[in-house]
C-alpha positions in Angstrom: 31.7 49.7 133.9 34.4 50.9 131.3 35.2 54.5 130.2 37.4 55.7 127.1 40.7 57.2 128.3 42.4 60.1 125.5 46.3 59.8 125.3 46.5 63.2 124.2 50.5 62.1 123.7 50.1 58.4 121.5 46.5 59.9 120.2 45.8 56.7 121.1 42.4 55.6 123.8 42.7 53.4 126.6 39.7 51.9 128.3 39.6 52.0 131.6 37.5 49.0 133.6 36.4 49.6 137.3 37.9 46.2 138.7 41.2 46.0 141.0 43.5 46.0 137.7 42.6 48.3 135.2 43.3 47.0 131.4 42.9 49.6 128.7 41.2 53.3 130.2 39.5 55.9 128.1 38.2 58.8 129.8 35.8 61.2 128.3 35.6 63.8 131.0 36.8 63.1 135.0 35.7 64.3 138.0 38.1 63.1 141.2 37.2 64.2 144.3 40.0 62.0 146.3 42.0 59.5 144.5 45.5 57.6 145.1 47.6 56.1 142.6 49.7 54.1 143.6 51.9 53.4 140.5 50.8 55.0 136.7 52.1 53.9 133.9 51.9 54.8 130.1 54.5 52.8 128.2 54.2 54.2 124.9 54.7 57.8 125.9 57.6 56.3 127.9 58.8 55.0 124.6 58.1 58.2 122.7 59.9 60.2 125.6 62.9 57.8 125.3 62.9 58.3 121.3 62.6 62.5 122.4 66.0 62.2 124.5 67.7 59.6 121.6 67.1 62.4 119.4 68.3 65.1 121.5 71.4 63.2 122.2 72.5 62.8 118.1 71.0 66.2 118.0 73.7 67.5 120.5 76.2 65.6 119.0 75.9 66.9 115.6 75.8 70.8 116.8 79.1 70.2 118.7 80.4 68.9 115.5 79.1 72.0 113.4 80.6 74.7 116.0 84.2 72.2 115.9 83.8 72.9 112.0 82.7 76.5 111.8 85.9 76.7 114.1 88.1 75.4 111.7 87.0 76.7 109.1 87.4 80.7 110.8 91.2 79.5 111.5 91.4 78.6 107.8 90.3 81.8 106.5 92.6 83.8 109.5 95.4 81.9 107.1 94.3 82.7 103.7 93.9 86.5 104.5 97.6 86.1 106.2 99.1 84.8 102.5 97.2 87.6 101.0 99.0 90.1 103.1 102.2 88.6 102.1 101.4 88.7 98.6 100.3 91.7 98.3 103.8 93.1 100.1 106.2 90.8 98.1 104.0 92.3 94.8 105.0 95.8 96.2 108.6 94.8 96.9 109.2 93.6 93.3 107.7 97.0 92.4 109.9 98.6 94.0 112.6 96.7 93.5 112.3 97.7 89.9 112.0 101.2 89.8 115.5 101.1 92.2 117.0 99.5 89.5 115.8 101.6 86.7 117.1 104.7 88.4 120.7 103.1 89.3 120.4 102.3 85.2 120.1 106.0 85.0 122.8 106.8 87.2 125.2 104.8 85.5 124.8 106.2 82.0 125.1 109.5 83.1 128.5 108.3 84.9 129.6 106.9 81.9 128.7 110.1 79.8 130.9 112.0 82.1 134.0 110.2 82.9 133.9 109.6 79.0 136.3 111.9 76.9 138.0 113.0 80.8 139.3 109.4 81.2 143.2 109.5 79.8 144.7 112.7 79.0 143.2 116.3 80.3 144.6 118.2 77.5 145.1 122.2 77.9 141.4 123.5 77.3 141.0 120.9 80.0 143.0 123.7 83.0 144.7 120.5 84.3 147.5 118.4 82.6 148.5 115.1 83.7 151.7 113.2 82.5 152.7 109.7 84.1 152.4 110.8 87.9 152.9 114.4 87.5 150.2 117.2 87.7 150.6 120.4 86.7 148.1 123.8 86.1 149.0 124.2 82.1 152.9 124.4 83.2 152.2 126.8 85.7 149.1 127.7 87.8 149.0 132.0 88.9 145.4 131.3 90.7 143.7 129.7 93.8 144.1 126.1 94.0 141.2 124.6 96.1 141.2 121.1 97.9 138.3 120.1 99.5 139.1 116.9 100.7 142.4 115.4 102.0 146.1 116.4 100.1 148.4 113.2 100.1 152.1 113.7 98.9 154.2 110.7 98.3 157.3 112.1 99.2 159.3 112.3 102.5 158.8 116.4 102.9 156.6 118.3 102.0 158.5 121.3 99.9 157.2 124.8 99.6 159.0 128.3 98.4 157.9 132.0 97.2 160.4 134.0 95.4 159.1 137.3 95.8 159.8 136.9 99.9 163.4 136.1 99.0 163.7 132.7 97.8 164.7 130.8 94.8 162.8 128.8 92.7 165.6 126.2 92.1 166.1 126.5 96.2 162.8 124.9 97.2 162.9 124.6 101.1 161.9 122.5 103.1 158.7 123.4 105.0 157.7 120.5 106.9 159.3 117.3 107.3 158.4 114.1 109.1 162.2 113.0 110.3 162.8 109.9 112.6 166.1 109.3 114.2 165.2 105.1 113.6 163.4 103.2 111.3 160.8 105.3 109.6 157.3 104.8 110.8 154.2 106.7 111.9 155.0 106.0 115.7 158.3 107.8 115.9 157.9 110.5 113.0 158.1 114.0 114.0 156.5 116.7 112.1 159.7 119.2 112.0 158.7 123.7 110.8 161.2 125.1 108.9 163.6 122.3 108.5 167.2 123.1 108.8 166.5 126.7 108.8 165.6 126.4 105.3 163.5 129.5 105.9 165.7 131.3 107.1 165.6 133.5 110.2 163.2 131.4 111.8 159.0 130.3 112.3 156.8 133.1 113.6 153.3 131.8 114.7 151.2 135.4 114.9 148.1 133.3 116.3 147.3 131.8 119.9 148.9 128.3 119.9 147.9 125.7 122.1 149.9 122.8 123.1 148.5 119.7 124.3 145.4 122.1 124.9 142.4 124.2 122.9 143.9 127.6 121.7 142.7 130.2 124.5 142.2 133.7 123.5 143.5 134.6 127.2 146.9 133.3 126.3 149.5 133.8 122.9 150.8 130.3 124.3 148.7 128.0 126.4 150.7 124.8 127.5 148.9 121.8 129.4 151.7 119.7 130.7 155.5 119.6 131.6 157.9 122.2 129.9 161.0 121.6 129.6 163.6 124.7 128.5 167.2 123.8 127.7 168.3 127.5 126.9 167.7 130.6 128.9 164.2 131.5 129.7 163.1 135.3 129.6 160.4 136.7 131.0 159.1 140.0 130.4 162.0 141.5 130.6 163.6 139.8 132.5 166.6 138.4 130.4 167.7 135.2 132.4 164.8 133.8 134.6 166.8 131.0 136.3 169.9 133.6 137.2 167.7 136.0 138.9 165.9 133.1 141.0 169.7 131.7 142.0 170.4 135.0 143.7 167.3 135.1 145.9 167.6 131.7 147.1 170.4 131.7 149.9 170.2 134.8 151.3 167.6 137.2 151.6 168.4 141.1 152.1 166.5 143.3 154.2 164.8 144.5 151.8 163.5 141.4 151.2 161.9 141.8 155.0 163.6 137.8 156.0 167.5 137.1 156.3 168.6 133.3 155.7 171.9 132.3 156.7 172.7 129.2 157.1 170.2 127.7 159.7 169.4 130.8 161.4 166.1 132.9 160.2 166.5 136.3 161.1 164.3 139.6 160.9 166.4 142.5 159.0 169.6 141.1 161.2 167.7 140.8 164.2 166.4 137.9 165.8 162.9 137.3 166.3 161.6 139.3 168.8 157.6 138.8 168.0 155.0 135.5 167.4 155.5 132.9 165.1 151.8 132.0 164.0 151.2 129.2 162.2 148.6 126.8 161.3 151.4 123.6 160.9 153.9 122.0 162.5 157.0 124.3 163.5 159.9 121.4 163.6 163.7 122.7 164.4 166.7 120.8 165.2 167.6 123.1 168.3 164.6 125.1 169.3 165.2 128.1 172.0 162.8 130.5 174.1 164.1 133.2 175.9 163.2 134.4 179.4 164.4 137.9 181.1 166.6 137.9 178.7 168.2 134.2 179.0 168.5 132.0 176.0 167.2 128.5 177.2 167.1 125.3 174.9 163.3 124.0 175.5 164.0 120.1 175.0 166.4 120.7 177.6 164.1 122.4 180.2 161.3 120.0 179.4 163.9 116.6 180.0 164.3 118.6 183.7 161.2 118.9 184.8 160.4 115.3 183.7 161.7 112.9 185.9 160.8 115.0 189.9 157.4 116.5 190.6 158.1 118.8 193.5 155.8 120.3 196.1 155.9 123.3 194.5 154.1 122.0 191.2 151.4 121.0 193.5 152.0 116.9 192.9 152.1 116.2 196.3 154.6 115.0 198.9 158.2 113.2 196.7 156.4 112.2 193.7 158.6 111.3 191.4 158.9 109.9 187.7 161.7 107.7 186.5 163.2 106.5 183.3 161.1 103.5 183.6 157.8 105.2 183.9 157.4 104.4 187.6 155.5 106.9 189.7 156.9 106.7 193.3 155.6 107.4 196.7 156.0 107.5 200.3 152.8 105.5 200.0 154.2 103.1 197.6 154.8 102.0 194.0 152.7 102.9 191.1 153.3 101.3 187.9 151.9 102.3 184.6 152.2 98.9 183.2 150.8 97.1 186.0 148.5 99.6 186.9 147.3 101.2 184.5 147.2 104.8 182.7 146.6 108.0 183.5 145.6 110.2 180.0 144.3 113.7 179.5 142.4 114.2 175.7 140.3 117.0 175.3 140.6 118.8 178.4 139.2 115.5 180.6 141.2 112.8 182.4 140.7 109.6 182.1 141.9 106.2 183.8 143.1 103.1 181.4 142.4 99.6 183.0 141.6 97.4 180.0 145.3 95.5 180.1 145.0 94.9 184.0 143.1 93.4 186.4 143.7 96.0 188.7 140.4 98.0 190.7 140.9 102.3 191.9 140.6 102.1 195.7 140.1 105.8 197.0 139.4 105.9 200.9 137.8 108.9 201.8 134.7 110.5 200.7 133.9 111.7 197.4 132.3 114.5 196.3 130.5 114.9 193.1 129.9 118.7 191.7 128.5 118.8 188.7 126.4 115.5 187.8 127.5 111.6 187.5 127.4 109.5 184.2 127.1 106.1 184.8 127.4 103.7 181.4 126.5 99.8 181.9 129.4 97.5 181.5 129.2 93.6 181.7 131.7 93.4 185.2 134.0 90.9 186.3 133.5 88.6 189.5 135.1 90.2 192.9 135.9 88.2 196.1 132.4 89.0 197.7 130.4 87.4 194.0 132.3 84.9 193.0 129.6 82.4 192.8 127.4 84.2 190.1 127.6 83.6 186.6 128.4 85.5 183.6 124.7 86.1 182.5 123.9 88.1 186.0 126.6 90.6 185.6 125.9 92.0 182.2 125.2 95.5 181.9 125.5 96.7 185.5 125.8 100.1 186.7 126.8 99.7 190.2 127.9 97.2 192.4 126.6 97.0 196.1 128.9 95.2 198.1 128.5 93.4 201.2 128.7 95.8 204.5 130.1 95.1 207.6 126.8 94.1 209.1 125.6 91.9 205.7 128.4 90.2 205.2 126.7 87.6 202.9 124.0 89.8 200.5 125.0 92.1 198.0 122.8 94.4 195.0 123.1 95.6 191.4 121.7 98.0 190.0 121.4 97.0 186.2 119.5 97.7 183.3 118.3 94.4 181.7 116.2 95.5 178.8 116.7 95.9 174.9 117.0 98.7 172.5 114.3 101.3 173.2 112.5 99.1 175.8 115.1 99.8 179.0 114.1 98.0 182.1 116.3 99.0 185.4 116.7 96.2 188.4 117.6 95.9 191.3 119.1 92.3 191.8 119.4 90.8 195.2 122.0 88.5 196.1 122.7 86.0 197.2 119.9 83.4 198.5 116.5 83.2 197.1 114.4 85.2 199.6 117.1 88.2 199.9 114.9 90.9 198.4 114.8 93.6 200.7 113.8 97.2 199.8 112.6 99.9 201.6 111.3 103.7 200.8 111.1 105.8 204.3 110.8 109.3 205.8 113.7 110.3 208.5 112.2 113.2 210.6 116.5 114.5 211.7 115.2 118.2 212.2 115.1 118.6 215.9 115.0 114.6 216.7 117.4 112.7 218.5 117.6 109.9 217.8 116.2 110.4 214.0 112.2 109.6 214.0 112.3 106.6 211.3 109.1 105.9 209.5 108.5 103.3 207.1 106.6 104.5 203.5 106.8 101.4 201.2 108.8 98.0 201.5 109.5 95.5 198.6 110.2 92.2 200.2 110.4 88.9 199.0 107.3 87.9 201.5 105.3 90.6 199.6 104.7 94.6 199.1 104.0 96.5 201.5 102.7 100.3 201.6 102.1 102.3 204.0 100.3 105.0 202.5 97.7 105.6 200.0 98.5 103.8 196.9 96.8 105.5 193.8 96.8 104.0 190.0 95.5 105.3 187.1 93.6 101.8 185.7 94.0 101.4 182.1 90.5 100.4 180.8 87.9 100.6 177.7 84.4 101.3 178.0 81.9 100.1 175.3 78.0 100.9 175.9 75.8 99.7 172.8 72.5 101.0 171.8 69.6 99.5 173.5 67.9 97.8 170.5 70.3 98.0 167.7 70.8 94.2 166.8 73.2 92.1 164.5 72.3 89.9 161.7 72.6 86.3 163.1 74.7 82.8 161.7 71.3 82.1 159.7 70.6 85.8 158.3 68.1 86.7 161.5 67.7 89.9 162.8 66.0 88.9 166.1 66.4 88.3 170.1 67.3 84.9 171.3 66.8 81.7 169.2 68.8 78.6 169.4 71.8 76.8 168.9 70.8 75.4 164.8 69.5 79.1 163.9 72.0 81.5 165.7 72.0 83.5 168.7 71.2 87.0 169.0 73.9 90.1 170.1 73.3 93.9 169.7 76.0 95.2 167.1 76.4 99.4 167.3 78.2 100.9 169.7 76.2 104.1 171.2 79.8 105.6 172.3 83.1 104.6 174.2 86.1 105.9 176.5 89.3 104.9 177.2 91.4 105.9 180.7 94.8 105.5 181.8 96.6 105.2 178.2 96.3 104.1 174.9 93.6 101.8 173.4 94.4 98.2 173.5 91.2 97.1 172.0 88.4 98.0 169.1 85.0 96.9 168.1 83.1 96.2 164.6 79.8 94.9 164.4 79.5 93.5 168.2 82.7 91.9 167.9 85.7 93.1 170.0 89.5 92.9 168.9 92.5 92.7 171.3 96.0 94.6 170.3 97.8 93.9 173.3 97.5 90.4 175.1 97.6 90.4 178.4 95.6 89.4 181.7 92.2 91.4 182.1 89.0 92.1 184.0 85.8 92.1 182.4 82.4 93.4 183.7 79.3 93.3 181.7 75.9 95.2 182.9 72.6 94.0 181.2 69.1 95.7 182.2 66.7 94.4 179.6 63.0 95.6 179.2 60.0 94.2 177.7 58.0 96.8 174.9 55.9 95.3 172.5 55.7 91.9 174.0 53.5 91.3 177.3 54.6 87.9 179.0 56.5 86.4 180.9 60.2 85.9 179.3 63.4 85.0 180.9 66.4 86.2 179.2 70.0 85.5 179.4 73.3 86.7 178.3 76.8 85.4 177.8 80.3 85.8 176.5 82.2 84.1 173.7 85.9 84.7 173.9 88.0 83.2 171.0 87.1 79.8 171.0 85.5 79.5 174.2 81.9 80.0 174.4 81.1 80.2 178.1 76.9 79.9 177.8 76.2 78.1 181.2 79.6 77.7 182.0 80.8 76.6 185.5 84.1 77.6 185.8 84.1 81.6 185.4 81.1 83.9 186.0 80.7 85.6 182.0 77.0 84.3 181.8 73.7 85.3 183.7 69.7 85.6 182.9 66.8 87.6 184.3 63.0 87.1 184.5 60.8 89.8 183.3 56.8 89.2 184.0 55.5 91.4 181.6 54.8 95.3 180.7 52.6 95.8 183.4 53.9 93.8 186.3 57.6 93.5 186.6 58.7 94.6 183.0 62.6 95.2 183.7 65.7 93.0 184.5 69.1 93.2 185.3 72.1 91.1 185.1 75.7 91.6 185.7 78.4 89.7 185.0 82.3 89.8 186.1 85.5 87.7 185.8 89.1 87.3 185.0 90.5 85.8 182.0 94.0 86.2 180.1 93.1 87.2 176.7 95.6 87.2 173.5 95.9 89.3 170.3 94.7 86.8 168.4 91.1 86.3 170.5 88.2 88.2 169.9 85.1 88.9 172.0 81.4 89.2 171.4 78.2 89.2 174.0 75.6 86.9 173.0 71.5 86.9 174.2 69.0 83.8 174.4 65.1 84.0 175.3 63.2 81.7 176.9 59.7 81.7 177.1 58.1 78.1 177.1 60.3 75.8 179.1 63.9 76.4 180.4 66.4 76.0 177.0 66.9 79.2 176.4 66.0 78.2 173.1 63.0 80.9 172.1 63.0 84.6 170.0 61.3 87.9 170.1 61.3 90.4 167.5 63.7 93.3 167.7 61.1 95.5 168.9 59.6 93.2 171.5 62.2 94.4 174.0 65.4 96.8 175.0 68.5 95.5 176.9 70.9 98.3 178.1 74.0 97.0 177.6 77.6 98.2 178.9 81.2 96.2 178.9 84.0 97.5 180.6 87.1 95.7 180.0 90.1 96.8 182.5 94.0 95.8 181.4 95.5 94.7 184.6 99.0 93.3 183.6 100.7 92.2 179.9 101.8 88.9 181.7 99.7 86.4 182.0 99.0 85.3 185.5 
């Protein structure tokens, strides 16, 4: 049996024989109910399909060679219409460049025109005659003469006269001249008015003059600088300025209110019998005060009262100062340069021990009045610390030294921490369990003895109180809606699933509260962030409950904390499950979960939820209305150390 088989691609018909291998097919029409082919072949629309893609190839080839001409050929034409442009504006250059020249043509034939016939010789009708290198106004010129630009004159001086005020033509004087003592030149010419008194009485100036300065309508003569006046200087009036100063200068008259003679300052004659205020330094060669009507030199009184302080200034008992700056006692020897200084500034006293390696011993009791400022200061080593090192005696306030009945332990009080972040210690010296500090109530009002009672001890065996001991804790509370839930690793919105298609977690917090201080931690979608590392105490409270689906389910819940995911871990208690039956019988759960971890800023943390339903995987899902969970976190800050 043989049918006809169409090549609708070749238009070509294949027969097709019903044996094992089939030759030539052709198919008319073909009705397969269940047929497998293993390999089908059809060589000549092979061949056609490899002739299809040879063609597509050149095909491809020859448009990428089109687009790298048309590109070319777009650059080409950018440069013609560049040369264009620059044609076009050299063509309007030359143009231009013409008509500038045909105006400057223009120009110069009218300049020729006018210099013409003006050139050699102005003759009379002209105003203006010149001869070799003289000028003159037709012989002479009775009108204005106006320059406006500059006047050059090739002589020395410059020679000016007007007969009708008095002077002769044939005279001409002199009315400025540029005279120099040297070699002529511009840098030591000087520009000389009325030059040898050629005019006469003198040179008035009848406007305000300003020398070395703008004129100022304030002043006839304004002078900025030094004057110097080698004649006699009047002064309104006054005819000689310099005689009437001389006559004040040594002695003043009581009229004058002061008398100067010699050294002595008197008032009218007298001496002076008032104050002396001033706001400077009064400095005298003798200087005098007078007391019940004695004249006493005061350098002399002071040198008196320097060297003995007497019991009746209140120093004490034959206190004395010498030349050498020794203070002397019955008690002793005080040196200043041994000892130190004692120096008053601004009304306080103050004791100088920075050259000296002396200490201030006082023996009896002291009594503070008004408030005690204590300033940290990196101390020395004294007999009773001598084995501690530098790095243990920085910035201490006090010292407490060994008693009588401790003769081996001693205490500072210091304040070890940086700038705004103070921390104040007690160290104990000087073995390593010497730590001994106690807070307790003495009853003293009608007891004797004194009642004592222990309150609170600080020991190097551990702390002890013996009282109520109340702390504010610092913790966050996070409580998430019951069946609000995140979009899992894998895009799913669902309870449960697996390790290959993501775990569940609820995402939206319902509401939070903090206690005991600031926030050290914040959520966004069902992930928490730390801001402050430190070692903490976290409790998680689950209670889920079945709705839509009504079987048996067992769910569980755990934590992830950075990169520790502790889903049936052993070694701290942050996972837990419960089994719910169904709606009907036994529909709720609850699981609670608690442990201690130190937790960084860089960490993050995040409650994750598997169902199991078939076997025990934990490997199952419900839909997020199949069930609630009621789920809280408290997180508690116990320390910033880790521990």
């Amino acid at each position: 049996m043989s049918k006809s088989l169409f090549n609708q691609n070749t238009f070509n018909s294949k027969n097709l024989s019903n044996s094992n291998v089939i030759g030539n097919l052709k198919l008319d029409d073909l009705k397969v109910t269940n047929a497998t082919i293993t390999n089908l072949t059809n060589n000549e629309l092979q061949t056609a399909t490899i002739g299809v893609g040879t063609n597509a190839a050149a095909i491809s080839t020859n448009v990428d060679d089109i687009s790298q001409n048309a590109y070319d050929i777009s650059l080409n034409t950018d440069a013609i219409n560049l040369n264009i442009i620059d044609i076009s504006q050299n063509t309007y250059d030359i143009s231009q460049n013409t008509y500038d020249i045909l105006l400057n043509t223009d120009a110069i034939n009218d300049n020729t025109t006018a210099i013409s016939g003006k050139q050699d010789i102005l003759s009379a009708g002209d105003g203006i005659n010149i001869s070799s290198n003289e000028v003159s106004l037709d012989g002479t010129r009775t009108g204005s003469f106006t320059i406006t630009g500059k006047f050059s004159q090739g002589g020395t001086d410059f020679l000016m006269w007007n007969s009708g005020r008095g002077g002769s033509g044939t005279s001409s004087g002199r009315a400025l001249v540029h005279s120099n003592t040297g070699t002529a030149s511009k840098e030591t010419s000087i520009l000389r008015l009325n030059y040898n008194g050629d005019f006469g009485a003198g040179t008035q100036l009848d406007s305000v003059v300003g020398i070395k300065t703008l004129p100022d309508s304030s002043y006839d003569l304004k002078v900025n600088g030094n004057t110097d006046i080698g004649g006699v200087l009047s002064i309104n009036g006054i005819s000689n300025v310099r005689t009437s100063i001389e006559s004040k200068q040594d002695t003043l008259t009581p009229g004058d209110g002061i008398d100067i003679t010699g050294n002595t300052v008197s008032f009218d004659g007298n001496s002076v019998i008032g104050n002396i205020t001033t706001t400077g330094t009064i400095t005298g060669g003798i200087m005098n005060y007078v007391n019940g009507g004695v004249v006493t030199n005061i350098q002399t009184e002071i040198e008196s009262k320097q060297d003995t302080l007497t019991d009746a200034a209140n120093a004490g008992t034959n206190i004395s100062i010498s030349a050498s700056g020794v203070i002397s006692s019955t008690a002793g020897t005080y040196t200043a340069a041994n000892n130190g200084g004692l120096a008053l500034s601004a009304g306080a006293f103050s004791l100088d021990f920075s050259n000296t390696n002396s200490q201030i011993s006082i023996p009896q009791e002291v009594y503070i009045k008004e408030g005690l400022i204590l300033d940290a200061y990196n101390m020395g080593r004294n007999t009773f610390d001598n084995n501690t090192d530098g790095t243990t005696r920085d910035n201490i306030y006090i010292k407490f030294a060994p008693s009588t009945t401790v003769g081996n332990d001693w205490c500072y009080l210091r304040n070890i921490g940086t700038s705004n972040a103070g921390h104040l210690t007690f160290d104990f010296f000087d073995d390593g369990n010497d730590t001994r500090f106690s807070i307790r109530n003495i009853k003293s009002s009608g007891e004797n003895p004194d009642v004592i009672t222990e309150v609170f001890d600080v020991f190097s065996s551990g702390v002890t109180a013996r009282c109520p001991v109340y702390r504010y804790p610092r913790m966050m509370f996070y409580n998430f809606y019951r069946d609000r839930l995140g979009t899992n690793s894998v895009g799913s919105v669902r309870w449960g699933a697996d390790e290959t298609n993501g775990y569940g977690f609820q995402d939206e917090i319902l509401n939070t509260r903090t206690t005991g201080g600031s926030a050290f931690s914040s959520h966004s979608n069902g992930i928490i962030s730390f801001n402050t590392s430190g070692y903490y105490r976290i409790r998680v409270s689950a209670n889920p409950q079945l709705r839509a689906y009504n079987d048996r389910v067992a769910f569980m819940i755990w934590l992830v904390i950075g990169s520790n995911n502790y889903r049936l871990s052993q070694s701290h208690n942050f996972f837990g499950w419960s089994y719910m039956r169904n709606t009907s019988d036994g529909a709720h759960g609850n699981i609670v979960l608690e442990d201690y971890r130190h937790i960084g800023t860089s960490e993050t943390l995040q409650i994750r939820n598997a169902i199991d339903i078939n076997n025990r995987n934990f490997d199952d899902s419900l839909a997020q209305n199949e069930m609630y969970n009621y789920l809280h976190l408290q997180i508690e800050l116990i320390t910033e150390d880790d521990i």
